[in-house]
N, C-alpha and C positions, 0 to 999 in steps of 0.2 A: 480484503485480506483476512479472516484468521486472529488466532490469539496474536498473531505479530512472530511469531517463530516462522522460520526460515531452515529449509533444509535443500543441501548442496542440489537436491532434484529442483526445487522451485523456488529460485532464488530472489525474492521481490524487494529493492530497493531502488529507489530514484533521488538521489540526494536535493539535486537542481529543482526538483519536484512539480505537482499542487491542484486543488477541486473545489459547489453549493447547491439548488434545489428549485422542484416543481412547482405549481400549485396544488393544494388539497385539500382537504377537506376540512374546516376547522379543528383546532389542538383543542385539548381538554384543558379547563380549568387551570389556572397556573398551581404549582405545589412547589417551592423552590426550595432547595437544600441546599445547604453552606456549609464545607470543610474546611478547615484551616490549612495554611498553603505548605507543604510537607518538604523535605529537603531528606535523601535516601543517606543514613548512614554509613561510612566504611569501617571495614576491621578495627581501625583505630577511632577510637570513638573522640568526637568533637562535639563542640559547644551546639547546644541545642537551638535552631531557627522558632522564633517569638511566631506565636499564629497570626498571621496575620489575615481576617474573614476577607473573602468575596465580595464586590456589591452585587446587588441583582443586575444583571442586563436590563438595559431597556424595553420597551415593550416593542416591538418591530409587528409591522404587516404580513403576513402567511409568504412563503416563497412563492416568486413569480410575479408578484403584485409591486407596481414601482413605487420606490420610496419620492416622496413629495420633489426632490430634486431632479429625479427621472422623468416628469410628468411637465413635458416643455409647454407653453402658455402660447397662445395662436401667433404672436408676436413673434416668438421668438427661433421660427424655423423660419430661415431666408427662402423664396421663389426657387432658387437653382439651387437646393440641397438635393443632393443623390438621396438617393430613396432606396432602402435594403429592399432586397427581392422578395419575394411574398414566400411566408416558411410554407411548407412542402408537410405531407404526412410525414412524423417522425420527427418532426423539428423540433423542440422548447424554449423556454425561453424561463429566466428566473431571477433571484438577486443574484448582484453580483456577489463572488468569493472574497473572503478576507483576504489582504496584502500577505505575500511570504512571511515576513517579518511579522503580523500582528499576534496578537495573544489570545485566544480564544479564550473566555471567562463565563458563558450560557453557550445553553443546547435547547434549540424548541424542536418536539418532537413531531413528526406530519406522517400519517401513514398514507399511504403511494398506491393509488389504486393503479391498476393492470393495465390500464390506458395509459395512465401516464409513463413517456420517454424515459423520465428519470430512471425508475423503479426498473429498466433493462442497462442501466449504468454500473459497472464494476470494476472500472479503474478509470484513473486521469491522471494528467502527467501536465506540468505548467516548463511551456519553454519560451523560449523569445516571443515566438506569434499568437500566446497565446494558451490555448488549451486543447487537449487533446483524447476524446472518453473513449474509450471500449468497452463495447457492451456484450450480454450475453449473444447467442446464437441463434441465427437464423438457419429451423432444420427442417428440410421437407423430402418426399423423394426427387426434386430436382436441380434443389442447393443445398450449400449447408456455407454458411458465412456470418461472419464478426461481422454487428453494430459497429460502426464509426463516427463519430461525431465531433466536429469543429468550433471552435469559438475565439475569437479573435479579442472578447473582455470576459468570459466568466458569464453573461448576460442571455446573450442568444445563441444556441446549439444547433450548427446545423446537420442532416444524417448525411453522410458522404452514398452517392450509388453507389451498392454493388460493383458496377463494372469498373470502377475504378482501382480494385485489388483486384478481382473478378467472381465470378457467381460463389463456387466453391474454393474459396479461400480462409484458411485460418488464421485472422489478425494475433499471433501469440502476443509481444508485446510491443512497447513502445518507451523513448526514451529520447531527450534532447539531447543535441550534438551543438558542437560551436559556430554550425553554417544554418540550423534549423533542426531537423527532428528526423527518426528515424522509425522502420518500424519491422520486426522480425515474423514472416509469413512461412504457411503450411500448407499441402492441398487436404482437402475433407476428402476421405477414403469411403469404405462401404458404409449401408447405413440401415444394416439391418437386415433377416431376413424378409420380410416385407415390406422392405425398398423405404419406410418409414421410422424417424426416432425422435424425439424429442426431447431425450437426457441428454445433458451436452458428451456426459464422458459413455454415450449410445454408439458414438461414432469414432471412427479411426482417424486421424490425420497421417499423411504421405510425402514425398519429398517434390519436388527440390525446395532446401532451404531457400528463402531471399529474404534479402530486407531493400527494404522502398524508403529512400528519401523525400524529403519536399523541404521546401524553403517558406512555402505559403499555407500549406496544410489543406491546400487544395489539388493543386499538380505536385503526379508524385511519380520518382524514378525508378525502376527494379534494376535490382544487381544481385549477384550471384552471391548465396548466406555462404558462412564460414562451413570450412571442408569438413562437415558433422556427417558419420554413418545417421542416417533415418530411418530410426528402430522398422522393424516389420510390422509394428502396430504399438502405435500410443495415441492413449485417452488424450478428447480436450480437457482434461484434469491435472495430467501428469506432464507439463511441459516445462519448458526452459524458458527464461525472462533475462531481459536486456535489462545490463547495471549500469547506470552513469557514474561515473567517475568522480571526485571530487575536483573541484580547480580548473576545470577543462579540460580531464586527462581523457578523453575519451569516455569509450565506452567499454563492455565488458560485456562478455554470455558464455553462461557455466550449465552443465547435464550430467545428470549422472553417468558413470561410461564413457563419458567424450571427454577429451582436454579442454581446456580452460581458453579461449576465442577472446584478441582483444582488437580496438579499433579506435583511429584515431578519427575517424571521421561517418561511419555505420555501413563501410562498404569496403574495404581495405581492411585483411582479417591475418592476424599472426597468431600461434598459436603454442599453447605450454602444457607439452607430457604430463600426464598425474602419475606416470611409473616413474617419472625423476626431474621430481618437483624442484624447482630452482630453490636453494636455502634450505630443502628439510629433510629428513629422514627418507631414506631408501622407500621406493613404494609407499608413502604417506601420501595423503587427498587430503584436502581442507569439508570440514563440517561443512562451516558454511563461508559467505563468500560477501562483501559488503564493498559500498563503497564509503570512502574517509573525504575527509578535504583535501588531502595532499595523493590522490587518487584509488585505493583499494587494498582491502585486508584482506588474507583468506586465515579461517582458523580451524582447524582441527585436534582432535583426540587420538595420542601414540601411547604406544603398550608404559610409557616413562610420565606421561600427565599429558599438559595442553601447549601447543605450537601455535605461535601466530605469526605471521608474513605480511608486510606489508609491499607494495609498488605502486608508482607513480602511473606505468604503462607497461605491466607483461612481464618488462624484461630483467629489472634491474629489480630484486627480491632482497628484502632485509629482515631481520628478525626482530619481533618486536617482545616486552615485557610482558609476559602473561601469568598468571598463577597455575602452577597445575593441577589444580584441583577445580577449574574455571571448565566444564566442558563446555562443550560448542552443537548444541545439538540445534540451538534457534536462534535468532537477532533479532534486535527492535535497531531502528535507526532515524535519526532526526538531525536537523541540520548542525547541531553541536554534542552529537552524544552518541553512541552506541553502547546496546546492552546485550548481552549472550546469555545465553539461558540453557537448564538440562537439565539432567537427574544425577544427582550422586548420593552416595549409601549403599543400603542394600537393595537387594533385586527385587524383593517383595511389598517392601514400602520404604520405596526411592526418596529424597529430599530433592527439594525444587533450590537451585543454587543460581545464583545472576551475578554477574561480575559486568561493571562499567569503564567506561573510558569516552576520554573527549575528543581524541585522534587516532586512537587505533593502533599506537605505539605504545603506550602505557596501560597496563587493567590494572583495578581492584577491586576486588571480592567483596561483594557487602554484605552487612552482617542478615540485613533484610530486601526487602525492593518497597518503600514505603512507594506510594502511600497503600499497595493494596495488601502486601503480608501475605501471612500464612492463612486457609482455612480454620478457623478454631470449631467450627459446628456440624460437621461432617466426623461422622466415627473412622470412617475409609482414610483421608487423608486431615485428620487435625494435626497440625503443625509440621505437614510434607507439602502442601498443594498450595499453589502460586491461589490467590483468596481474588479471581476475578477474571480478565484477559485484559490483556497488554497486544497492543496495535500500535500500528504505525501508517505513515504516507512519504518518508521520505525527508519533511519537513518538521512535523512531530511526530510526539506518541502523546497517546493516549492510554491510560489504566482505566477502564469502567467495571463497575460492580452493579449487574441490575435486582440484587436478594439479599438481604432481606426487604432494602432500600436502595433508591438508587442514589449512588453516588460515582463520581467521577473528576477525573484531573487530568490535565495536561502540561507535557514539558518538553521542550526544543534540548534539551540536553541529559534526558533520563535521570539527575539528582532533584531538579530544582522546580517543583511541580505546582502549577496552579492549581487549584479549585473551580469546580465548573456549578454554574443553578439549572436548574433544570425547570422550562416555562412548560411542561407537562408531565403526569404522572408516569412512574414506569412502564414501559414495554408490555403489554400485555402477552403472557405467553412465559416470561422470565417467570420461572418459579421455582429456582432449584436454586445454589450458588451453582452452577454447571455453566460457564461461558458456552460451553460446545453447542448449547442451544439455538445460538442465533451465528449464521453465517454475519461477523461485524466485519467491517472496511473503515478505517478513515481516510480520506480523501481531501485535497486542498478546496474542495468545495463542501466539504459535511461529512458527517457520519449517514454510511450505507448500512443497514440492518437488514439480515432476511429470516423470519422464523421458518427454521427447517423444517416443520412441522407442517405449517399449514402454506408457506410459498410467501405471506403477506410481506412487503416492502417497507421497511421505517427508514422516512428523511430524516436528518438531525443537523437543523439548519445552526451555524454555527453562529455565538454572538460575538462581539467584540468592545 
């Protein structure tokens, strides 16, 4: 995902969430950097949180290599144990992911040669059975389809066939439900004048919407998507993404131009007008669109400040406390926190403004977004420009900064943020304060890095 901003076109959150890493090459040298653990101030200023450092993470084996518990002893596999099936091109296999709940405290960094599975991983989603990755696109002149990949611990990945969504299928996204998992599909359209493309957003996607259940993440059902006109041409860039709900309110899928699609189960679809939005102003649309614990926000920007909406499922719309001076142009989300993000001031050198909340009913404005602030070192933007990017997965976020050093934090609630070390030097390529530089993701298995420049892949296997 992005600096972690969110817009009504491409709405990515998964509250229920979660994703880790290949084998590669060996890390450089350890360099560990320790920040003190940061707590985001609001308007009204309170007592200041005591720093409390980091320890180092331990030293761990390269992903993919078993930890000594993993490594069963000739004894200890019975005659009649099943035997997993022998992986397949396209398989992997790695450490396992931390637990939802754990804290992430180190990052070793692995850079992902071209062969390796992982390195075509760009999202994952953690539901009952398990795990669930999509990856970039397979495009030729006589497919064009979504990586799919299964894992039933975090451990072993395996690539789903093709024919199982079908040749030219576009996996959009994915998202648990309360019976298992669901998944929103496209067909790939033309692909070029010379029948060849290889940029994802090269090619068109076409309709009919569907989305595909399963229960096991192997057999999976199609059913007819929510009643969406299917532009005459949209990129695999510009698409629409399945929200999970908070609580087990279902799910949710927002587009720009289309009303707002809810579902209590990823197959059965109701649906809400943006010309007469339940609870808000005449012809008002939400920014952006999130989900909470007690099911889903939407918030938007009206000619009078900022409007927030919350529901449980679709129907029942309440209004919730927002400041209006809070615009809504992006989100971070984590399993106990959201944060909005935008520009306000003036047209020509905007300020960067973030307003928090724990539910989705109540904002406030903070006076900063510690730990990563403003730019001070940049003439363009000192003291307008968010000093980093801010990510998410659904579970946390993440603020990383890879310039002048790298430094980094994470928090399950957007105030309350740990400090991360780092067992490799920064990112080679980072050489600006400019996040735009690297396509980042966090993931419930690692941080996914891609330098836009040169294509190269960074794991960022997560410590605990």
């Amino acid at each position: 995902m992005s600096t972690g901003q969110r817009s009504f076109v491409v709405v990515v959150a998964i509250l229920v969430a979660g994703l880790a890493a290949c084998a590669p090459s060996p890390s450089p040298s350890p360099s560990a950097t320790t920040a003190p653990t940061v707590t985001a101030p609001l308007a009204t200023p309170s007592p200041s949180v005591a720093p409390t450092p980091a320890s180092p993470p331990p030293t761990a084996p390269p992903a993919g290599s078993p930890s000594p518990s993993e490594v069963a002893s000739p004894s200890a596999s019975p005659s009649n144990a099943a035997s997993p099936p022998p992986p397949k091109i396209g398989d992997f296999t790695m450490q396992a992911p931390p637990a939802t709940t754990a804290t992430w405290t180190g990052i070793q960094w692995q850079r992902l040669a071209t062969s390796n599975p992982l390195a075509h991983v760009r999202s994952v989603t953690r539901w009952t059975g398990g795990f669930l990755a999509l990856g970039d696109l397979v495009v030729d002149a006589a497919t064009a389809h979504t990586k799919v990949w299964i894992s039933a611990d975090g451990r072993r990945w395996d690539l789903l066939d093709p024919a199982v969504f079908g040749p030219t299928t576009f996996v959009v996204s994915a998202a648990p439900t309360s019976a298992g998992i669901v998944v929103l599909t496209l067909q790939g359209g033309s692909f070029g004048e010379n029948g060849r493309e290889t940029e994802a957003d090269g090619w068109t996607l076409q309709g009919p919407w569907q989305t595909w259940t399963s229960t096991d993440g192997t057999t999976w059902t199609a059913h007819p998507g929510p009643d969406f006109t299917v532009p005459s041409e949209m990129t695999g860039v510009n698409h629409p993404e399945l929200v999970a709900g908070g609580g087990g309110h279902g799910i949710a899928l927002a587009m720009a131009g289309q009303p707002l699609a809810f579902s209590p189960d990823g197959f059965t679809w109701t649906t809400v007008s943006l010309t007469a939005f339940p609870g808000g102003p005449a012809g008002w649309s939400p920014g952006v669109f999130a989900p909470i614990q007690a099911g889903f926000v939407a918030i938007g920007t009206t000619a009078t400040g900022t409007v927030a909406l919350t529901t449980p499922d679709g129907q029942a719309w309440h209004k919730a406390s927002v400041p209006t001076t809070c615009p809504a142009e992006g989100i971070t989300v984590a399993a106990s926190g959201l944060i909005v993000e935008g520009s306000a001031g003036e047209a020509h050198n905007p300020k960067q403004v973030w307003c928090a909340s724990s539910n989705g009913t109540s904002w406030t404005r903070l006076v900063n977004l510690p730990p990563l602030g403003y730019m001070q070192t940049s003439d363009e933007c000192r003291g307008t420009c968010q000093n980093g990017l801010l990510a998410d997965d659904g579970e946390r976020m993440l603020a990383y900064r890879g310039y002048p050093k790298q430094v980094g934090w994470t928090s399950r609630d957007g105030r309350h943020w740990t400090p991360l070390t780092f067992a490799s030097a920064r990112l080679p390529g980072w050489t600006s304060n400019d996040p735009g530089l690297f396509d980042a993701r966090i993931l419930p298995i690692g941080l996914i890095f891609i330098d836009e420049a040169s294509g190269t892949t960074w794991f960022g296997q997560p410590r605990t």
